[in-house]
C-alpha positions as CSV (number, residue, x, y, z in Angstrom):
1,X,71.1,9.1,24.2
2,X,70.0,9.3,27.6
3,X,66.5,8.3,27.0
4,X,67.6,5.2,25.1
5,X,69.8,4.4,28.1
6,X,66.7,4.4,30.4
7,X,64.5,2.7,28.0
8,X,67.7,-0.1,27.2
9,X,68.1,0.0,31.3
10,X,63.7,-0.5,32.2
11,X,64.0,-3.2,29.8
12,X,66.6,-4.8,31.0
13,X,65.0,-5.0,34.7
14,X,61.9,-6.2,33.0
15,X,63.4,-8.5,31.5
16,X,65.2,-10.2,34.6
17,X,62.0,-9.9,36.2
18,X,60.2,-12.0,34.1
19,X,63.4,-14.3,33.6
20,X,63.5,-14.7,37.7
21,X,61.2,-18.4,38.4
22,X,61.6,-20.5,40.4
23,X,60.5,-23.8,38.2
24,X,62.3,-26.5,36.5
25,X,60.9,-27.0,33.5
26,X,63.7,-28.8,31.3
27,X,63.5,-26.0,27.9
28,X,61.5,-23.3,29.9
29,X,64.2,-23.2,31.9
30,X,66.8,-23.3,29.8
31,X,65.2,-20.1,28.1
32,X,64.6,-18.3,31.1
33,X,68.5,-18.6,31.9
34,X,69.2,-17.3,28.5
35,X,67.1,-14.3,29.5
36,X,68.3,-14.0,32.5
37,X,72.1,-14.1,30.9
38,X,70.8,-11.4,28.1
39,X,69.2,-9.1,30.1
40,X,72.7,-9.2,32.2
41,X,75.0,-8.6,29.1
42,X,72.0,-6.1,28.1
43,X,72.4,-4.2,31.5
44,X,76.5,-4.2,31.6
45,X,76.5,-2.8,27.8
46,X,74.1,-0.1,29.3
47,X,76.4,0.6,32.3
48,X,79.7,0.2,30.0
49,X,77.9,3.0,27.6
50,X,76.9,5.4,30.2
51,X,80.4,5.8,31.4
């Protein structure tokens, strides 16, 4: 369990990393906020499951 909590948790980072840009690109955009929003949800379910 712990191992999929670290892998769920290093993806979740990777995740926001790659959601983090500073452009404005109308749909790019759009998709990296879902990203950024999944990776958040992804990272609280982690946290909420750890506990």
């Amino acid at each position: 369990m712990l191992k999929h909590t670290t892998f769920a948790a290093l993806i979740a980072a990777g995740l926001l990393g790659l959601a983090a840009c500073d452009t404005n690109d109308g749909p790019a955009e759009e998709l990296g906020e879902n990203l950024d929003e999944t990776a958040e949800e992804l990272e609280d379910a982690v946290e909420d499951a750890s506990n």
